[in-house]
C-alpha positions in Angstrom: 20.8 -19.1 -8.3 23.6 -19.1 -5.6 22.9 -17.8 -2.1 25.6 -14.9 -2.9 23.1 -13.7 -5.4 19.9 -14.5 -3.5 21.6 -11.9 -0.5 23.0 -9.6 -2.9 19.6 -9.0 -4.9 17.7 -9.0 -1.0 20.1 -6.3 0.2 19.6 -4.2 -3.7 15.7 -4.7 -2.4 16.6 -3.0 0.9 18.7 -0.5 -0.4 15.9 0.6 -2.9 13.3 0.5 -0.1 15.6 3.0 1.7 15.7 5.5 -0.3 11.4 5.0 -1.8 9.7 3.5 1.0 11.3 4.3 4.2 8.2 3.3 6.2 8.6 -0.2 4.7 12.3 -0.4 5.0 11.8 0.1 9.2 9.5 -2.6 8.8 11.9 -4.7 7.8 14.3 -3.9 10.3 11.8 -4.4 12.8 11.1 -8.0 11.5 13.2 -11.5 12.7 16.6 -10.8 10.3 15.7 -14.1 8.2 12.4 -12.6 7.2 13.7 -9.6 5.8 15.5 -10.7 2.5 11.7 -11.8 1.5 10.0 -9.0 2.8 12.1 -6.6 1.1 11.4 -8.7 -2.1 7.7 -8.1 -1.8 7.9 -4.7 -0.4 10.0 -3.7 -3.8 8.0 -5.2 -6.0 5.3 -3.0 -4.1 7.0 0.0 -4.6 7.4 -0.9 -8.1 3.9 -0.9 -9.1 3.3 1.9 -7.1 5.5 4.2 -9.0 4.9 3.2 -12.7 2.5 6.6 -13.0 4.9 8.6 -11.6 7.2 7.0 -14.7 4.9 7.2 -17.4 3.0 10.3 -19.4 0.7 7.8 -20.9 -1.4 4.9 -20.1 -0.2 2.5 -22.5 3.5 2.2 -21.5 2.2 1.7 -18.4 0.3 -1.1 -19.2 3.4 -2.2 -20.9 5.0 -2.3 -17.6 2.4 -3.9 -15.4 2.4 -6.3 -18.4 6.4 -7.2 -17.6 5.1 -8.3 -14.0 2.3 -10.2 -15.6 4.2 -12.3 -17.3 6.8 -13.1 -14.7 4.7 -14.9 -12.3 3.3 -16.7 -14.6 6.6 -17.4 -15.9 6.6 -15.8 -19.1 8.8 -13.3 -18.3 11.3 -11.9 -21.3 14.7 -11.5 -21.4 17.0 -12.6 -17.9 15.6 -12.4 -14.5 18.2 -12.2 -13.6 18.9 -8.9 -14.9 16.0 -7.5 -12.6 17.0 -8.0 -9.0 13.8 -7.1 -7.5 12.1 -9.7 -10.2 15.1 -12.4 -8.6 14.7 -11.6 -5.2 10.8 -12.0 -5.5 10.4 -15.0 -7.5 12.9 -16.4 -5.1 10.3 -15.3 -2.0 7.5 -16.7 -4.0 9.1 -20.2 -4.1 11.1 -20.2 -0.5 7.5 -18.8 0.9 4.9 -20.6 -1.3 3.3 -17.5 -1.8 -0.1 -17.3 -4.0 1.1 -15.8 -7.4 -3.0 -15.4 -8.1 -2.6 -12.6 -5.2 0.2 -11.0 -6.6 -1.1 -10.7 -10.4 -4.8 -9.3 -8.7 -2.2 -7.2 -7.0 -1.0 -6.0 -10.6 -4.2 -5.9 -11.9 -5.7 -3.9 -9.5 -2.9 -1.3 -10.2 -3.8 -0.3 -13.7 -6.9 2.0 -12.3 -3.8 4.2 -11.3 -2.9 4.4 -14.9 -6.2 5.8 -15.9 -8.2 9.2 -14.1 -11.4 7.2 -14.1 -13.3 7.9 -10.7 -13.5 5.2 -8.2 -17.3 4.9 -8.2 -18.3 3.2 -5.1 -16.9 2.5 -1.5 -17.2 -1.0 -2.6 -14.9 -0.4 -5.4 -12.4 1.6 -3.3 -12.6 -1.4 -0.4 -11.8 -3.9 -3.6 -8.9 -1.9 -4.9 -7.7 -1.3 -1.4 -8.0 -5.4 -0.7 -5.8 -6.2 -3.2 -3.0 -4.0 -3.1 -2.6 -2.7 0.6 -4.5 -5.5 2.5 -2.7 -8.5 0.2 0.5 -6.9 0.8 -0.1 -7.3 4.5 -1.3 -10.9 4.3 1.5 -11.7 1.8 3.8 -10.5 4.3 1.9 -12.4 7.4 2.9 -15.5 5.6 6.5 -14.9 5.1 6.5 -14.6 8.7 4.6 -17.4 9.6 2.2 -19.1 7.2 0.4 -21.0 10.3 0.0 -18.2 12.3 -1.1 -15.9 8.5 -4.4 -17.2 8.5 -5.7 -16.5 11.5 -5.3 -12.6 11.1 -6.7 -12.4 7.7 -9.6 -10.6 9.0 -7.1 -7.9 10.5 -4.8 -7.6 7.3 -8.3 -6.8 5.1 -9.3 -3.7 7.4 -6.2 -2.7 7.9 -5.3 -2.5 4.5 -7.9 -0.6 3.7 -7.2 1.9 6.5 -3.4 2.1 5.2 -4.9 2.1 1.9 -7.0 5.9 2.3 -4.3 7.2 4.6 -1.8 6.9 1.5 -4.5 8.5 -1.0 -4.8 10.9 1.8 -1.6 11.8 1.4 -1.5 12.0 -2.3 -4.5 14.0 -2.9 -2.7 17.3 -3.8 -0.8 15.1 -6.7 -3.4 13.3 -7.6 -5.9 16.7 -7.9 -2.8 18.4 -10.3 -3.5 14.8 -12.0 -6.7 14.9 -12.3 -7.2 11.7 -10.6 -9.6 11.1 -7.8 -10.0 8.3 -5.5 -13.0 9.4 -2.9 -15.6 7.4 -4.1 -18.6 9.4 -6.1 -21.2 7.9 -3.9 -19.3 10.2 -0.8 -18.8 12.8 -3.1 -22.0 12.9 -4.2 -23.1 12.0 -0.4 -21.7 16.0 0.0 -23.4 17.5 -2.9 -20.3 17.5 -5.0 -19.2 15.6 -8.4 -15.7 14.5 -9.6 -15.2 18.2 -12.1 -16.4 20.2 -8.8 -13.9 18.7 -6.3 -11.5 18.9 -9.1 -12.0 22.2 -9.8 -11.7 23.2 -5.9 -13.7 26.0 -5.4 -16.3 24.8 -2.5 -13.7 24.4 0.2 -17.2 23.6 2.4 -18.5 20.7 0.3 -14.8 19.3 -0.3 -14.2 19.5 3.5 -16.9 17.4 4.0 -15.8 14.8 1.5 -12.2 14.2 2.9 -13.4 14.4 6.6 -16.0 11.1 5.2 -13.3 9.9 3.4 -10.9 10.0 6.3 -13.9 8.4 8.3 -14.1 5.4 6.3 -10.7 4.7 6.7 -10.9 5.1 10.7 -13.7 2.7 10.4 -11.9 0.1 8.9 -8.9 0.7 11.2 -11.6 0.1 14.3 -12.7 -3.2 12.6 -8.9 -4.3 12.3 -8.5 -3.3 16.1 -11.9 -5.3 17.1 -10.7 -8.4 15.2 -8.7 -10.2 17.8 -5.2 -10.0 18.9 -2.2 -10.6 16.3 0.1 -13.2 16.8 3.6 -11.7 17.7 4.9 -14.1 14.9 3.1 -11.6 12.1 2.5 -8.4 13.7 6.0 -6.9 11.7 3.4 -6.9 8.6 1.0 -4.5 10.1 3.4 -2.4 11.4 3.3 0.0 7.6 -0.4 0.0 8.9 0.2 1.3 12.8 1.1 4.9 10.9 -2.5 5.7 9.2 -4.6 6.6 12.6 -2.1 10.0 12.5 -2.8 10.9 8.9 -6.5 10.1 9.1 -7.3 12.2 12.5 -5.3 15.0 11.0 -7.5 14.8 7.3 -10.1 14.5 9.3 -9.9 17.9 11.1 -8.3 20.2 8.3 -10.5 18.8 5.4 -9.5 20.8 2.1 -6.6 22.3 4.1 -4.9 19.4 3.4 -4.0 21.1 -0.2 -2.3 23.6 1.9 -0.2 22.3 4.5 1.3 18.5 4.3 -0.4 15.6 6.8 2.8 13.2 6.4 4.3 13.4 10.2 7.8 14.0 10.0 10.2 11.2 9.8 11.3 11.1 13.3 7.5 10.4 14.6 6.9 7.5 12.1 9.9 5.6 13.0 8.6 6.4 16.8 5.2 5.3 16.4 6.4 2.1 14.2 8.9 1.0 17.0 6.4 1.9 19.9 4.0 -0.6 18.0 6.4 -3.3 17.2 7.2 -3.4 21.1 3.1 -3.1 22.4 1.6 -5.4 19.2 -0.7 -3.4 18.7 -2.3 -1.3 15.5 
């Protein structure tokens, strides 16, 4: 592949992060210009994954779809890569990078509990799911940015994750509720006297309160571990910065519990891109 085509598919990558993943698409801004081509890559490829329930009314073409992903990295794929610039662009990341592709198909993998409305059963569970989507995404992105530097906040990228990781379900709740999906573990549900058909259902606003406001907890708790687990090498630190806008969207979960189904907890737009550019400039989560 020329480097004409290498830029144009990064730039498509950018351009799609834009208009799905604006967060993300700061992020890359906010990282050295060289770094963002791959980044963008990864950060697509993200937000492809993501989206495949919103695309789907069953689980099985969404299998179908994970499958496609499957089979790329371990270069199987069907049909022209080339046709798929977001497949291009992250293959092309993968090899310029030496990224794990073991990482990226647990990444995949991990994503087809979205397909399904099984409960998440433990806080273990929800800590594994969140460790290889959210957290791996971090770390993926710590090596494009410096693979000696990657390493040594692994520790950082695995809380954080995880803190990014309940702040999005946070935010998805109401959709995922109309769904009939749940992601606050059973064993906090349970914790508050509830069970997956009565937080469903809605009707003890108490009970449900108490739920979110634990659930909200644990992901403050993992964003305190990230905090305590040592400074982050300038180098990296553009990979947490996705993770620098959970605190926000936790504290406010936090204090309106099931009035979250009532009023939004996304800040607006203008206070993200704040927050991520105050972070980029003080390093710090």
């Amino acid at each position: 592949m020329t480097e004409a085509h290498i830029a144009t598919n990064q730039e498509i990558c950018l351009a799609m992060l834009r208009d799905s993943d604006r967060d993300r698409y700061l992020a890359c801004l906010l990282s050295p210009e060289e770094k963002r081509g791959a980044l963008a890559a990864l950060y697509a490829f993200n937000a492809e994954l993501a989206r495949i329930r919103d695309l789907v009314h069953e689980p099985l073409p969404g299998e179908v779809r994970l499958q496609y992903w499957h089979d790329l990295l371990e270069g199987s794929a069907h049909g022209s890569t080339a046709a798929n610039p977001v497949a291009a662009a992250l293959l092309t990341a993968i090899e310029t990078h030496r990224l794990p592709r073991k990482t990226l198909i647990d990444m995949i993998e991990a994503r087809t509990f979205d397909l399904y409305d099984d409960p998440m059963e433990t806080r273990l569970s929800l800590e594994g799911y969140a460790g290889e989507t959210a957290s791996a995404l971090i770390q993926l992105a710590s090596l494009v940015l410096s693979p000696e530097e990657a390493a040594c906040s692994a520790d950082a990228a695995g809380h954080a994750g995880v803190a990014q990781a309940v702040a999005g379900l946070l935010l998805l709740m109401p959709l995922h509720r109309r769904r009939g999906q749940i992601y606050i573990p059973l064993q906090i549900l349970s914790a508050t006297g509830l069970d997956r058909d009565a937080f469903l259902a809605g009707k003890d606003r108490p009970r449900i309160s108490a739920a979110i406001e634990a659930f909200a907890g644990l992901g403050r708790e993992h964003l305190a571990k990230a905090r305590a687990a040592g400074s982050i090498a300038p180098t990296v630190f553009p990979a947490f910065l996705p993770a620098t806008l959970a605190e926000p969207v936790l504290i406010r979960a936090q204090k309106r519990g099931a009035l979250l189904f009532d009023r939004p907890l996304q800040p607006p737009q203008w206070r993200r891109q704040l927050r991520m550019g105050l972070a980029a400039a003080r390093r710090k989560i």
